[in-house]
N, C-alpha and C positions, 0 to 999 in steps of 0.2 A: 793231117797237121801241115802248115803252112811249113815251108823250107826257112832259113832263115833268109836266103837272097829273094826271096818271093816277098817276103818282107818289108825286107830295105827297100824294095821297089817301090813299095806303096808309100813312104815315105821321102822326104828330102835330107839331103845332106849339108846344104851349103848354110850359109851365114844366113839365120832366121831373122825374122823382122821384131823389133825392140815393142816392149810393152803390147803384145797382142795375146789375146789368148790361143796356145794351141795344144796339141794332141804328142805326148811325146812317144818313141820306141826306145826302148831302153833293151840292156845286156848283162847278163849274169851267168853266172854257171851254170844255169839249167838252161839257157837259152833266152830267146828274145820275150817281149813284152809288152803294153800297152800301158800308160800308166792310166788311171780310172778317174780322172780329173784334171784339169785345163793347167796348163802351166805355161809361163811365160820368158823368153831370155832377157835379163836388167841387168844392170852391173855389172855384164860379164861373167854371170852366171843362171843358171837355169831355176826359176823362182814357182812354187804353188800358186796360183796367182790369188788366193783369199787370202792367203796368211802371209807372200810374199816368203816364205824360208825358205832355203835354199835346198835344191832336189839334192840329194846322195847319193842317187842310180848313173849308174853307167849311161848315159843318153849316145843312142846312135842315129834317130833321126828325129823328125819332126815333122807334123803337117799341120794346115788349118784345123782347129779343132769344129767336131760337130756343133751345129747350132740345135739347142733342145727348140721341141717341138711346140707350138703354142697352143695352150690348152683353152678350149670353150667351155661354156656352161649352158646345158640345154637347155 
């Protein structure tokens, strides 16, 4: 299992870039997190970015979110 400071590493902390999709780390009492869909900072808060609501998680960092893979058709 990943440390939590192994963690944060993998991630940023500073001031995200507006309306982009990214990859958040979140915190709770059991420890750190991934959240499983692209969220975005707006408003001055941290947003889903399909549904735009607003996250409720603890957020401790953020990075570029992955870009999904593009699929062919044989």
């Amino acid at each position: 299992m990943a440390t939590r400071q192994h963690r944060l590493s993998e991630f940023n902390g500073g001031a995200p870039p507006h309306d982009r999709p990214l990859q958040l780390l979140c915190e709770d009492h059991n420890g750190t997190y991934v959240l499983p869909y692209p969220c975005q900072w707006n408003d001055a808060a941290w947003r889903h970015c399909g549904s735009l609501q607003p996250i409720e998680a603890k957020v401790v960092g953020w990075r570029e979110a992955p870009t999904p893979p593009i699929r062919t058709t044989p």
